[in-house]
PyMOL Python script that loads the backbone (N, CA, C, O; Angstrom):
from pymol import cmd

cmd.read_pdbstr("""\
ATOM      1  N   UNK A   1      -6.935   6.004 -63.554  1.00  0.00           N
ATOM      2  CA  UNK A   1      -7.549   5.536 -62.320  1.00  0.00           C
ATOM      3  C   UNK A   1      -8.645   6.539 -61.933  1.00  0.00           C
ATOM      4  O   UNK A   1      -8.280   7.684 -61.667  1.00  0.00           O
ATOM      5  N   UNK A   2     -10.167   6.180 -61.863  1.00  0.00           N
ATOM      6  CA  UNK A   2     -10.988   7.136 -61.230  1.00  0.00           C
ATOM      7  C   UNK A   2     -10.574   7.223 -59.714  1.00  0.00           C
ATOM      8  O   UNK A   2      -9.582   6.809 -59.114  1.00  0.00           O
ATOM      9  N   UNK A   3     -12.004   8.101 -59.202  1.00  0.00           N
ATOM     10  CA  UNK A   3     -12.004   8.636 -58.135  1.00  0.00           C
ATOM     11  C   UNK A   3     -12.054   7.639 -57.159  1.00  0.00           C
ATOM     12  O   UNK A   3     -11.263   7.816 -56.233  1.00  0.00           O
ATOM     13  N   UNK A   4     -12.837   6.524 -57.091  1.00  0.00           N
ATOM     14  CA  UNK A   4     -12.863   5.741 -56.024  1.00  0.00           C
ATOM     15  C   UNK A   4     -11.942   4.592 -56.579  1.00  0.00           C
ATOM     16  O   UNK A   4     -11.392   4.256 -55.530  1.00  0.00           O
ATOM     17  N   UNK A   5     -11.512   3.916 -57.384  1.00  0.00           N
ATOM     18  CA  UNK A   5      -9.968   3.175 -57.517  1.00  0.00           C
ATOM     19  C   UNK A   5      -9.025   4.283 -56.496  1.00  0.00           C
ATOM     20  O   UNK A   5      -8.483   3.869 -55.471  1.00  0.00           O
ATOM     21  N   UNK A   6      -8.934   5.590 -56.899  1.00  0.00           N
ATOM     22  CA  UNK A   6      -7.716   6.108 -56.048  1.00  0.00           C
ATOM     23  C   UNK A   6      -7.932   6.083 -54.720  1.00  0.00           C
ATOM     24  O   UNK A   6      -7.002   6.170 -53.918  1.00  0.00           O
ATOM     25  N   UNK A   7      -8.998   5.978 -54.418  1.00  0.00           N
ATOM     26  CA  UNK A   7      -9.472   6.270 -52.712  1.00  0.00           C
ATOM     27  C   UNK A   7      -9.200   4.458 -52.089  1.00  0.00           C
ATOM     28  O   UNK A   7      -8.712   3.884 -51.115  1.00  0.00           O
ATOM     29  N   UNK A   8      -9.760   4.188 -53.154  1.00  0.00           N
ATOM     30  CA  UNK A   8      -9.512   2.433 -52.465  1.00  0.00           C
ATOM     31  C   UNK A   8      -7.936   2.047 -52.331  1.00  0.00           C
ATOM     32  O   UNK A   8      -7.475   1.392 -51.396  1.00  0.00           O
ATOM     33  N   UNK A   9      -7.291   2.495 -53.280  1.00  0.00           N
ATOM     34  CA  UNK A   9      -6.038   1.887 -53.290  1.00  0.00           C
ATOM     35  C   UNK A   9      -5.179   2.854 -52.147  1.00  0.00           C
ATOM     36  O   UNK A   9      -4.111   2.318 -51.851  1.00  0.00           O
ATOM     37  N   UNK A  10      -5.415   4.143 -51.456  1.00  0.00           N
ATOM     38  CA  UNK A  10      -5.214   4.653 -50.667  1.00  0.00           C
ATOM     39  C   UNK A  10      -5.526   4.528 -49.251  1.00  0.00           C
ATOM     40  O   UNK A  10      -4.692   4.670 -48.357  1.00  0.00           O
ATOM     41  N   UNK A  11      -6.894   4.227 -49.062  1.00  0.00           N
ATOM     42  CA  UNK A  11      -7.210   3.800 -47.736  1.00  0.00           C
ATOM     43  C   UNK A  11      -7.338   1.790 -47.928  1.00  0.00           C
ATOM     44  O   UNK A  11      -6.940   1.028 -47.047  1.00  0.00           O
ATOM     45  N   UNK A  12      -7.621   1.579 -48.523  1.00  0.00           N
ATOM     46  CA  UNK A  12      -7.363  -0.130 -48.419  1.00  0.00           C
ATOM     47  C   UNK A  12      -6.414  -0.297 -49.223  1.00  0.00           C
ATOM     48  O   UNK A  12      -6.668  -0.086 -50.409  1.00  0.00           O
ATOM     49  N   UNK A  13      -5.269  -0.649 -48.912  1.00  0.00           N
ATOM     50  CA  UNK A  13      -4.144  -1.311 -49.642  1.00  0.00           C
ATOM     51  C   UNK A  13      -3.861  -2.224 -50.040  1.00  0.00           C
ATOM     52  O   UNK A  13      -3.110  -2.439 -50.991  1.00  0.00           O
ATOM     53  N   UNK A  14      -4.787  -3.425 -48.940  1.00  0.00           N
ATOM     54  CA  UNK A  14      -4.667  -4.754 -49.335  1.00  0.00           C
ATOM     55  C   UNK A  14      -5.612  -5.018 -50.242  1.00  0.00           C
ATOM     56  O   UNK A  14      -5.799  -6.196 -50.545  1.00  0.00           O
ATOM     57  N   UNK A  15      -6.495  -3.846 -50.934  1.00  0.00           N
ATOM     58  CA  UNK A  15      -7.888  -4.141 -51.438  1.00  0.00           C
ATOM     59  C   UNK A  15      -8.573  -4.269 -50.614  1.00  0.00           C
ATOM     60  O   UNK A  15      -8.322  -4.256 -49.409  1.00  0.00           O
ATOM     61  N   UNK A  16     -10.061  -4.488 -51.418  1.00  0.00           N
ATOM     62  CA  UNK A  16     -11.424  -4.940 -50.518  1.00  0.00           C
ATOM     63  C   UNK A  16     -12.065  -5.762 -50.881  1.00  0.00           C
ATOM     64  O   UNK A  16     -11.791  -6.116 -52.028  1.00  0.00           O
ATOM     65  N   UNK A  17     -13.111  -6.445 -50.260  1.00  0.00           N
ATOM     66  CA  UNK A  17     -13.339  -7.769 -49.918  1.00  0.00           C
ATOM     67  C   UNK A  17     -14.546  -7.659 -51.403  1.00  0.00           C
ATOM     68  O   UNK A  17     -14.886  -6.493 -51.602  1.00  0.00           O
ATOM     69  N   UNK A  18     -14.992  -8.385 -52.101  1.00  0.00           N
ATOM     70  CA  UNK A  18     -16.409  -7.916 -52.985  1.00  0.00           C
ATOM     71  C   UNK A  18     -17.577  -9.149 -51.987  1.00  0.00           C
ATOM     72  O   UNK A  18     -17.506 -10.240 -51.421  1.00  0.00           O
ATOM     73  N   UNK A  19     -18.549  -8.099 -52.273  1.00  0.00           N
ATOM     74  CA  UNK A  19     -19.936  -9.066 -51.724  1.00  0.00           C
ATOM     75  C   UNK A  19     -20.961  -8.276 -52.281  1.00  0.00           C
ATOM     76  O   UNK A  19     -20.868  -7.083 -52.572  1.00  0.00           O
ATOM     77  N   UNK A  20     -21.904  -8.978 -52.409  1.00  0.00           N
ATOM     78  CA  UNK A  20     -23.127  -8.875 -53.548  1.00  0.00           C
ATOM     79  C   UNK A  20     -24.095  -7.834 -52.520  1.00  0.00           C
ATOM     80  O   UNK A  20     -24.162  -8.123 -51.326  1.00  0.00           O
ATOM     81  N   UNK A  21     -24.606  -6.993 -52.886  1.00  0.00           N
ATOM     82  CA  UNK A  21     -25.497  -5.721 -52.052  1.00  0.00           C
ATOM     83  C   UNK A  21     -26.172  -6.517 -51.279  1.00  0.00           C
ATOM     84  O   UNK A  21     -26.159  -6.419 -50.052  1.00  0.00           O
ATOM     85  N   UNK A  22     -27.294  -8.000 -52.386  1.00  0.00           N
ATOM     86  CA  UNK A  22     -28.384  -8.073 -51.503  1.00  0.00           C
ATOM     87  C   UNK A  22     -27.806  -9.059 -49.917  1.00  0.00           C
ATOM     88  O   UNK A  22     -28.494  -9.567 -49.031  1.00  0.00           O
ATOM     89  N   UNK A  23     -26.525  -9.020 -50.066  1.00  0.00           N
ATOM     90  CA  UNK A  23     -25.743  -9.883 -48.972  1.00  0.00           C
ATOM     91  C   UNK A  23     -25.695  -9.238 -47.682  1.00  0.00           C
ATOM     92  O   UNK A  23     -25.767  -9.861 -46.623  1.00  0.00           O
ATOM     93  N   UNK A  24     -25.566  -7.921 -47.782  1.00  0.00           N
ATOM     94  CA  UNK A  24     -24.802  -7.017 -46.843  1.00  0.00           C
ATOM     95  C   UNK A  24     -26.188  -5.833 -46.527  1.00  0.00           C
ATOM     96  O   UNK A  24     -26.319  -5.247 -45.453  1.00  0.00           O
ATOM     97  N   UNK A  25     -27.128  -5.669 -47.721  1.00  0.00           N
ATOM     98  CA  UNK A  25     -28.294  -4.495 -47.132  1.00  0.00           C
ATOM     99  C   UNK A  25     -29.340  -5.592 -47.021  1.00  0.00           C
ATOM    100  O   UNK A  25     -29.409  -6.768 -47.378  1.00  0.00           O
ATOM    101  N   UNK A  26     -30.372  -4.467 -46.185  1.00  0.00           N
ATOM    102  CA  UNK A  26     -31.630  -4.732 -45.450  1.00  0.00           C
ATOM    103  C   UNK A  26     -32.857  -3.874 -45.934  1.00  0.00           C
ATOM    104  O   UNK A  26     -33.024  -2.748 -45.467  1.00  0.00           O
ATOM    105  N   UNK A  27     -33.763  -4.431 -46.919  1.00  0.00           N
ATOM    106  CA  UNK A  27     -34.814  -3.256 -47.543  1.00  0.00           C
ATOM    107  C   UNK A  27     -35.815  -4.001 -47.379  1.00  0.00           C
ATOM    108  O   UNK A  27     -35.825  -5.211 -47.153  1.00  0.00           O
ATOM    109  N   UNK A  28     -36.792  -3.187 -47.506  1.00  0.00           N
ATOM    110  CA  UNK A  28     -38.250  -3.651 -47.397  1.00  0.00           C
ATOM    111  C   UNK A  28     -39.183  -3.004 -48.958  1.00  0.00           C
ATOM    112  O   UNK A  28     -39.362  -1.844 -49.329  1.00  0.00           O
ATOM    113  N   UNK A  29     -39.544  -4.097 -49.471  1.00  0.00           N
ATOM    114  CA  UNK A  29     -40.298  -4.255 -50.536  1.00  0.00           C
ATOM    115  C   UNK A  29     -41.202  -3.178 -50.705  1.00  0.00           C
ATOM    116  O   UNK A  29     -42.278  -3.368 -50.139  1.00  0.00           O
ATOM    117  N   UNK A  30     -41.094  -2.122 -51.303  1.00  0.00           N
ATOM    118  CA  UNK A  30     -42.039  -1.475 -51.263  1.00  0.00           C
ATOM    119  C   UNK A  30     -43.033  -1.382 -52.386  1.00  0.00           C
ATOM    120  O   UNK A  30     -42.729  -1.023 -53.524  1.00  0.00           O
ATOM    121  N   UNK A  31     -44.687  -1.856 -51.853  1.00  0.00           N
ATOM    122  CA  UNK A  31     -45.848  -2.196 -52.836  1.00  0.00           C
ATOM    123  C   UNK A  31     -46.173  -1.164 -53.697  1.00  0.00           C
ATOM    124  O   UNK A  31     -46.603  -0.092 -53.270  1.00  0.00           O
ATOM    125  N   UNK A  32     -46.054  -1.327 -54.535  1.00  0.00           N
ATOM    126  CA  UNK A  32     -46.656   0.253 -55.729  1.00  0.00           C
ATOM    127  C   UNK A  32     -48.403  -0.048 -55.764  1.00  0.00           C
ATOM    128  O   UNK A  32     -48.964  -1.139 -55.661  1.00  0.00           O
ATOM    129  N   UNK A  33     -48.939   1.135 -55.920  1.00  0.00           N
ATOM    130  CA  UNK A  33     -50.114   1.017 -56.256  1.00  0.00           C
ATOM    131  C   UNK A  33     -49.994   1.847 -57.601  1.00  0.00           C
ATOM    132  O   UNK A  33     -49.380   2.889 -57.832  1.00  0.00           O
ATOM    133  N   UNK A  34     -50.960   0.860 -58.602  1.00  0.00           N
ATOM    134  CA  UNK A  34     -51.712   1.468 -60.103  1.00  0.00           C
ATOM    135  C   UNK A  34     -52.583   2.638 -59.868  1.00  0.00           C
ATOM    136  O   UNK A  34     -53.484   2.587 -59.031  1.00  0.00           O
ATOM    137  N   UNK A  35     -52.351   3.668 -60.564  1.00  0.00           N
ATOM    138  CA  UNK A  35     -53.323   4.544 -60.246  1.00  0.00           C
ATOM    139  C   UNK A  35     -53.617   4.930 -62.542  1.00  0.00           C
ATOM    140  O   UNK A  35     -52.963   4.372 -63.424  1.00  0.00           O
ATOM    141  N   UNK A  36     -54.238   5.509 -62.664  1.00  0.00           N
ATOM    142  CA  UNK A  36     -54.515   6.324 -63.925  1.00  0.00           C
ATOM    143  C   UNK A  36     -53.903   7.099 -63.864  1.00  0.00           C
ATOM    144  O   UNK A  36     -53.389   7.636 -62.883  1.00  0.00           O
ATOM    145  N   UNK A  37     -53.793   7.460 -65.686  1.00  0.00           N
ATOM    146  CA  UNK A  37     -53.336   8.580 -66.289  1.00  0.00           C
ATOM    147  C   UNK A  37     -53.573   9.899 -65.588  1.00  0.00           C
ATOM    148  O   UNK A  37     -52.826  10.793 -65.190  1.00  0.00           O
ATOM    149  N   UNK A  38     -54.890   9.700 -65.580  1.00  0.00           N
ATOM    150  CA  UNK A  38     -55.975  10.710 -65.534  1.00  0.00           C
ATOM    151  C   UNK A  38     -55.851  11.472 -63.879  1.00  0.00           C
ATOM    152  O   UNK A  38     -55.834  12.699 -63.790  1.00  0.00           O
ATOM    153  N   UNK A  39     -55.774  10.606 -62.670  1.00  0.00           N
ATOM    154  CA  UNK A  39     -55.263  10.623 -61.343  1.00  0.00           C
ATOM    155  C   UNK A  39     -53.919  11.631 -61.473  1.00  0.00           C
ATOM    156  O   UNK A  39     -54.033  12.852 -61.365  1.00  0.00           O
ATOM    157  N   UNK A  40     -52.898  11.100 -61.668  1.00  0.00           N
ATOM    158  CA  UNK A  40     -52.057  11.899 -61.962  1.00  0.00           C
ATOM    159  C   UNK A  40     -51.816  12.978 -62.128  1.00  0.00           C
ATOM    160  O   UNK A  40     -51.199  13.796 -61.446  1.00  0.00           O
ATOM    161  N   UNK A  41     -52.644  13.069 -63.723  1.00  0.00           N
ATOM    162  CA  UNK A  41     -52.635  14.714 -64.065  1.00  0.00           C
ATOM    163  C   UNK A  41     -53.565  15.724 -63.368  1.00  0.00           C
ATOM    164  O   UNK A  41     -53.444  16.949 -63.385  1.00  0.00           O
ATOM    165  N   UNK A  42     -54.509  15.000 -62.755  1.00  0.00           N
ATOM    166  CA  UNK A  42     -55.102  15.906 -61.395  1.00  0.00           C
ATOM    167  C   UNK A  42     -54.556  16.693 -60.722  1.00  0.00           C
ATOM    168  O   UNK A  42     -54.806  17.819 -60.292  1.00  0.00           O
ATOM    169  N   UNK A  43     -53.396  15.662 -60.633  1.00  0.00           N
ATOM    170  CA  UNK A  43     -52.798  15.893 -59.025  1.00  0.00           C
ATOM    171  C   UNK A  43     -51.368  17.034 -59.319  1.00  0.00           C
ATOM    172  O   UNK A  43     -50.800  17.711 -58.462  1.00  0.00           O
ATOM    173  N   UNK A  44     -51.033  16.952 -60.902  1.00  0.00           N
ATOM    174  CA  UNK A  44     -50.144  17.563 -61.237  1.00  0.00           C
ATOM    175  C   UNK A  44     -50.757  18.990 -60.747  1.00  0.00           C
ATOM    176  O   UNK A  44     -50.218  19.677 -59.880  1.00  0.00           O
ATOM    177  N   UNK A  45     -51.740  19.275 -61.300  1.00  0.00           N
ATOM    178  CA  UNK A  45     -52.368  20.736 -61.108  1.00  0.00           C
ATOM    179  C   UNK A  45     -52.439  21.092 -59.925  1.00  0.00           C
ATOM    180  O   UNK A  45     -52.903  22.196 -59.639  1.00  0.00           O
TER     181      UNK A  45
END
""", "prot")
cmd.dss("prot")
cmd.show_as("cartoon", "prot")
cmd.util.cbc("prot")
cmd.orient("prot")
């Protein structure tokens, strides 16, 4: 039994309920921008 089986079967006894993440969280899409190789390694320096 891992770490969270033992914790579940300890604090929830009756088990727990399953539901799908995007059911239960709230995120906001976040837009990527393309930049270059070249940008990058600028910025590394």
């Amino acid at each position: 039994m891992n770490r969270i089986e033992k914790l579940i079967s300890e604090l929830c006894p009756d088990g727990v309920e399953y539901e799908k993440l995007r059911e239960v969280l709230e995120h906001e899409q976040i837009k990527r921008v393309p930049h270059s190789e070249a940008e990058f390694e600028d910025r590394k320096n």
